[in-house]
Backbone as CSV, one residue per row, in Angstrom:
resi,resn,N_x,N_y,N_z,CA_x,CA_y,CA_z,C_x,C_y,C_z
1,UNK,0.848,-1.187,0.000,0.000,0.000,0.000,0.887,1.241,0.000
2,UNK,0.207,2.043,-0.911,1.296,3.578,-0.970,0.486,4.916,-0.739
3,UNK,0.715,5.532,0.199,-0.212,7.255,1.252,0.755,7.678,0.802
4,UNK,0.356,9.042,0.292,0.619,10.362,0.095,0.235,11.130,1.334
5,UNK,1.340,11.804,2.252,1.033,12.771,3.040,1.300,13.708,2.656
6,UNK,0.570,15.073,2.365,0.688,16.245,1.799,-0.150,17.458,2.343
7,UNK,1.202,18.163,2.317,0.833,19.591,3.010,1.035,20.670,2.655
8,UNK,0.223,21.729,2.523,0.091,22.954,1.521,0.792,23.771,2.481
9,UNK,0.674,25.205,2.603,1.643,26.198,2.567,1.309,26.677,3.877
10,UNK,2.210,26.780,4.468,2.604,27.090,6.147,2.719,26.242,6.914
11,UNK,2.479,25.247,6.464,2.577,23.339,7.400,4.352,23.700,7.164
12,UNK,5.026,23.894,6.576,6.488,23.720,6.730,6.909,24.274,8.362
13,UNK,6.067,25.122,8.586,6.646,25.555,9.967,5.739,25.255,11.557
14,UNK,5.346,23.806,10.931,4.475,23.119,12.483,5.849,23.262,13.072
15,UNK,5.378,23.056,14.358,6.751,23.095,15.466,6.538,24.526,15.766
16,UNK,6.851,25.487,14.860,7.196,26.993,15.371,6.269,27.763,14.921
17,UNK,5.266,27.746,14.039,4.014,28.610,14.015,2.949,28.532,15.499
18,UNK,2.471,29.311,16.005,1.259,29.686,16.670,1.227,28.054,17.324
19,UNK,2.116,27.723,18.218,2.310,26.585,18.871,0.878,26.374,19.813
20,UNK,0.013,27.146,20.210,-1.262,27.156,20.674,-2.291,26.366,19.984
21,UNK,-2.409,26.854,18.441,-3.185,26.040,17.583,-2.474,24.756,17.239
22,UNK,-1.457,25.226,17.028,-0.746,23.817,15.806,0.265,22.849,16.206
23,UNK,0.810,22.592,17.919,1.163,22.336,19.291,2.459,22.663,18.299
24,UNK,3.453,21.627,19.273,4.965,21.530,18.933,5.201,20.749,17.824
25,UNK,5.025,19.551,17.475,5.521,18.622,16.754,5.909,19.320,14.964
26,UNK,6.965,18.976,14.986,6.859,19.336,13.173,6.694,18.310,12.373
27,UNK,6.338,18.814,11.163,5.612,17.680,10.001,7.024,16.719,10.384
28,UNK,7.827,16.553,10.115,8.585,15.324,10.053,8.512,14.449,11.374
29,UNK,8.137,15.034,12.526,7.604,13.732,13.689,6.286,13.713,13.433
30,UNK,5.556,13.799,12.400,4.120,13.329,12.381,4.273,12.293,11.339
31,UNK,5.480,12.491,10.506,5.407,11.480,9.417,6.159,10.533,9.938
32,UNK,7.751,11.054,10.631,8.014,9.308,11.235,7.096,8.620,11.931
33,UNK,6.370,9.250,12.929,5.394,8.374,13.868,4.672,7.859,13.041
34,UNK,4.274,8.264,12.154,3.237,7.213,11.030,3.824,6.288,10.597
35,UNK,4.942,6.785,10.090,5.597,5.250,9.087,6.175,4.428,10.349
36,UNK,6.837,4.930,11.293,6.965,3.979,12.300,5.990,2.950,12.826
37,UNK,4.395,3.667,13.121,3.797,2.997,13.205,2.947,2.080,12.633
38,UNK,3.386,1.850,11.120,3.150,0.988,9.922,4.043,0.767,9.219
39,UNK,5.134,0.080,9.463,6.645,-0.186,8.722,5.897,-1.085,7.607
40,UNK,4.973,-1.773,6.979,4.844,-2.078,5.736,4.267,-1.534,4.890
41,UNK,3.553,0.058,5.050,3.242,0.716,3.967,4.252,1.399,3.573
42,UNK,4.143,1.976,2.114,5.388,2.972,2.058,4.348,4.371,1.632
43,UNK,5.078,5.277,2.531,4.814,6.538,2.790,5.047,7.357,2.360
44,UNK,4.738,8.319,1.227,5.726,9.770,0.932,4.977,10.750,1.353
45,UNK,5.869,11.742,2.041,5.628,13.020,2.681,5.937,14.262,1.095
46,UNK,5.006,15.174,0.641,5.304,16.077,0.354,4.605,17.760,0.300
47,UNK,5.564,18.778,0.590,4.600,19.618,1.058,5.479,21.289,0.408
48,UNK,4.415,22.336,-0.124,4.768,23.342,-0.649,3.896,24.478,-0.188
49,UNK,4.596,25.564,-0.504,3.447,26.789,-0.720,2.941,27.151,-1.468
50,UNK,2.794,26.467,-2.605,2.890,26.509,-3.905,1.935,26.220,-4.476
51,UNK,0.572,26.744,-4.844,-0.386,25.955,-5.207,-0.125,24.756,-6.759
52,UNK,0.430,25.259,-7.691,0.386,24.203,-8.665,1.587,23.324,-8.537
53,UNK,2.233,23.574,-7.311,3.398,22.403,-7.145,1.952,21.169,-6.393
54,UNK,1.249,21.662,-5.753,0.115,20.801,-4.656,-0.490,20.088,-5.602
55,UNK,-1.208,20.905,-6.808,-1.611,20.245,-7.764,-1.294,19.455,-8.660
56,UNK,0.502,19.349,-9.352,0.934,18.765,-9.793,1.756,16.917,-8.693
57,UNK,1.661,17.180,-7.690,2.064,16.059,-6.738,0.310,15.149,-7.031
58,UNK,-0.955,16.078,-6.820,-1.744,14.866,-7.086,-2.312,14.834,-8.513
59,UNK,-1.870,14.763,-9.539,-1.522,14.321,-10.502,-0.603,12.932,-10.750
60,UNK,0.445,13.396,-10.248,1.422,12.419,-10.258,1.080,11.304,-9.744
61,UNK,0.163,11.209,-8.590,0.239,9.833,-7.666,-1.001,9.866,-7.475
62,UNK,-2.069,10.672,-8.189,-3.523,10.385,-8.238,-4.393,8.956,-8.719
63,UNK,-3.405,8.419,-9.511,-3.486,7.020,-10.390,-3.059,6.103,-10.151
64,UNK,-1.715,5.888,-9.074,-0.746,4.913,-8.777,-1.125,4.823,-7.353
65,UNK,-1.466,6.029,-6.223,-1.365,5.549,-5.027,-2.233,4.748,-4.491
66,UNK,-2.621,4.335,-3.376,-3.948,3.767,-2.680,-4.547,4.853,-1.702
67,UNK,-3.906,5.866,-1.429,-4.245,7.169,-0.833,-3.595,8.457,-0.134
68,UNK,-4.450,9.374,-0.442,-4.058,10.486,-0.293,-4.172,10.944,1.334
69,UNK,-3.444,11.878,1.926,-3.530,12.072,3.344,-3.338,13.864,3.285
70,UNK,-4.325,14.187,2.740,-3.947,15.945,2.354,-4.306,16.601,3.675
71,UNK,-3.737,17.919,3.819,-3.866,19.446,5.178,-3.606,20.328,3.653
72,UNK,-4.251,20.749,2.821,-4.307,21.926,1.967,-3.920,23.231,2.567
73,UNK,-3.914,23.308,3.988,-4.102,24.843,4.432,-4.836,25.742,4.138
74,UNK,-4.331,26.786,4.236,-5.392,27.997,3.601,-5.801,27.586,2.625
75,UNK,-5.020,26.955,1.604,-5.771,26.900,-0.057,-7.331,26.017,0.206
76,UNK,-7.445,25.036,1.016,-8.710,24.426,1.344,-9.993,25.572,0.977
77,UNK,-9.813,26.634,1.809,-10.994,27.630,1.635,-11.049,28.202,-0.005
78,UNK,-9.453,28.460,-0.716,-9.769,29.066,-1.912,-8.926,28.737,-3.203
79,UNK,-8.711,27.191,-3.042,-8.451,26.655,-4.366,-9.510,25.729,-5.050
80,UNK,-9.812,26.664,-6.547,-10.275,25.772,-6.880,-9.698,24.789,-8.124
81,UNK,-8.565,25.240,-8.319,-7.719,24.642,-8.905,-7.241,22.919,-8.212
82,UNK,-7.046,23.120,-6.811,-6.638,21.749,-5.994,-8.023,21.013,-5.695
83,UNK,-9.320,21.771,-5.624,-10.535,21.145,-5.376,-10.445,19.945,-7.131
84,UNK,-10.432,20.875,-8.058,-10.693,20.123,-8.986,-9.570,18.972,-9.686
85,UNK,-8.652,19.291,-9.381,-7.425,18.451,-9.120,-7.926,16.796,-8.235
86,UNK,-8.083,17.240,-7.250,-8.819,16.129,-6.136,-9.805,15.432,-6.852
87,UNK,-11.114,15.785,-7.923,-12.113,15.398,-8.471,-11.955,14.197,-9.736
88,UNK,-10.606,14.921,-10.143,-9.665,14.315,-11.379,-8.928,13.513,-10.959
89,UNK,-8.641,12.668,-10.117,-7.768,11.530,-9.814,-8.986,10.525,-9.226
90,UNK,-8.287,9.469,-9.555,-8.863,8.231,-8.770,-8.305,7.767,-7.755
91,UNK,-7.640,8.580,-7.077,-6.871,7.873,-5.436,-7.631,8.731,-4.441
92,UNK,-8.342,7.960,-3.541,-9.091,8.581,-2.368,-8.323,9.530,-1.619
93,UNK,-9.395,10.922,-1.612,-8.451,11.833,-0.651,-9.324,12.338,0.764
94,UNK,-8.379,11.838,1.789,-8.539,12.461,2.904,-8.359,13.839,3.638
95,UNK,-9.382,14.388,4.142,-8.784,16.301,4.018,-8.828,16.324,5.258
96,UNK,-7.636,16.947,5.983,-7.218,16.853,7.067,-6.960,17.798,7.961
97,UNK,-7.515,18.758,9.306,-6.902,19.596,9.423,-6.786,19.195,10.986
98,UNK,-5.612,20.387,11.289,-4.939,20.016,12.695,-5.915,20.646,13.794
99,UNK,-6.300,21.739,13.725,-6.953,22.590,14.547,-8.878,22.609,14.167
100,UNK,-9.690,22.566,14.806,-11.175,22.584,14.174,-11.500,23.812,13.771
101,UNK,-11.199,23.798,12.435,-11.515,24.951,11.595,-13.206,25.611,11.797
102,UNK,-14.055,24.619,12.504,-15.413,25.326,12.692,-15.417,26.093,13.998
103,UNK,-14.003,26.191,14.837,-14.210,26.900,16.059,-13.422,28.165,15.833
104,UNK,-12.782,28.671,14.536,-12.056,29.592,14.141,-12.872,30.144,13.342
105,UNK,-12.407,31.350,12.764,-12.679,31.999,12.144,-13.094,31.742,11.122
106,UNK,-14.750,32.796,10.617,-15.832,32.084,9.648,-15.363,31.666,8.244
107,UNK,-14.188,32.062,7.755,-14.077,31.650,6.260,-13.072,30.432,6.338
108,UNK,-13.116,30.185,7.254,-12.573,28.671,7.545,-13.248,27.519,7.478
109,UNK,-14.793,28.073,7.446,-15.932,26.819,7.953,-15.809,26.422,6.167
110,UNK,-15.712,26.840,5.067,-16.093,26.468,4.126,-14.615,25.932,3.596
111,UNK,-14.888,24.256,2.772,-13.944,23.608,2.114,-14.345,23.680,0.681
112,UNK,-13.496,24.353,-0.340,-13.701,23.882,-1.696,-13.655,22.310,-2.270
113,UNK,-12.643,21.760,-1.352,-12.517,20.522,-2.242,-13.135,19.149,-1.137
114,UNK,-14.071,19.925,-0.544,-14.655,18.312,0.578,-15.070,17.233,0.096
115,UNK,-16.187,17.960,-1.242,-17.148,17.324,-1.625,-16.676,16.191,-2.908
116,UNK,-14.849,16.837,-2.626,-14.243,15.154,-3.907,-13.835,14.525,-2.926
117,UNK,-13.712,14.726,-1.878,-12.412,13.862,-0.590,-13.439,13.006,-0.436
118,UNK,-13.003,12.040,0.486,-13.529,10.396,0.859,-14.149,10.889,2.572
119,UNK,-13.758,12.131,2.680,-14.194,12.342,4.114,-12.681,13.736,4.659
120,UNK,-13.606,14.294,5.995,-12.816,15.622,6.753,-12.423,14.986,7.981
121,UNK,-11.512,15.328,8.102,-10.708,15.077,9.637,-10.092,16.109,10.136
122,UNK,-11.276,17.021,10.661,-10.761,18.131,11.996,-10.526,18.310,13.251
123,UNK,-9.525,18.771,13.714,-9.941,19.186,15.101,-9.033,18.481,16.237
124,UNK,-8.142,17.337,15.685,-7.938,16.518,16.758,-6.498,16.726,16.536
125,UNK,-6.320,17.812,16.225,-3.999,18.277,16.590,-3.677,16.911,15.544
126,UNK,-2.373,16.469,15.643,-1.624,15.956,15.006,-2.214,14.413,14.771
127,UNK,-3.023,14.240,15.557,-3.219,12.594,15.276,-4.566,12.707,14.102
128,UNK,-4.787,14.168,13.776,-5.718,14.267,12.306,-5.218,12.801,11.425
129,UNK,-4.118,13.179,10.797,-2.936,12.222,9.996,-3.432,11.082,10.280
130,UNK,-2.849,10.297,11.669,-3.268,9.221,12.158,-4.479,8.581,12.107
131,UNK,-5.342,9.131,11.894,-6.714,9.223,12.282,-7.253,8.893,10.627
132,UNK,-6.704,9.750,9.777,-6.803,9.451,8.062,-6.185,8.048,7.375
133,UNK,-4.843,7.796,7.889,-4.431,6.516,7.617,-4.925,5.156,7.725
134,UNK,-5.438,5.363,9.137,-6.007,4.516,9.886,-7.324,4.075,9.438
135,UNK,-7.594,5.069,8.770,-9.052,4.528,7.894,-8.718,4.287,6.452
136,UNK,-7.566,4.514,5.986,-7.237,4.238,4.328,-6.419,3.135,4.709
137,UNK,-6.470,2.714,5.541,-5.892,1.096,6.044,-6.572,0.302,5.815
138,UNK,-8.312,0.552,6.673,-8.765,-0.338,7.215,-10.245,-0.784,6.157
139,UNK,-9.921,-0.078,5.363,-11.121,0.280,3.828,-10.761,-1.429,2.792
């Protein structure tokens, strides 16, 4: 089995952004603890600020993987370039966020690309991830 973990623009600085919302851990101890805690899937982590770098990664592995493990970031509320990206692949995508975007601020409540994902995973800090795998495992 092959997950795509992917993270849009400002996830590069979990650990040291607004440690209140987004605790300590940085993306790379959320991805070893995953692959650690499933040494027979293989895992790729990739993550930009970049919207058509986001879009071109699920392209690439929209066809080949068994699933997607996306945190879009901000772009969630206003890409519709990555919404329709998501619509155009056949690898299930999981949309993931760290903090519960319905207890923040109102233009947060709305996802462009929910309605292609396989399902939302908010609210629960870092084990979001965990929490997405764990069901593209058990499918």
């Amino acid at each position: 089995m092959k997950i795509l973990i992917l993270n849009g623009p400002n996830l590069n600085l979990l650990g040291k952004r607004e440690p209140g919302i987004y605790g300590s851990a940085t993306a790379e101890d959320i991805f070893n603890e995953i692959k650690q805690q499933h040494p027979t899937v293989i895992f790729t982590y990739f993550q930009s600020n970049v919207e058509g770098e986001l879009v071109n990664k699920l392209h690439e592995v929209g066809f080949d993987y068994d699933g997607i493990v996306m945190n879009a970031g901000a772009y969630t509320h206003t890409s519709i370039a990555i919404a329709d990206a998501v619509a155009g692949i056949k690898t299930p995508v999981i949309e993931v966020h760290i903090s519960n975007v319905y207890a923040r601020e109102e233009y947060r409540h709305k996802s462009l690309m929910a309605k292609n994902c396989m399902g939302i995973i908010t609210g629960f800090g870092m084990k979001s991830y965990a929490l997405a795998v764990h069901h593209l495992l058990s499918k």
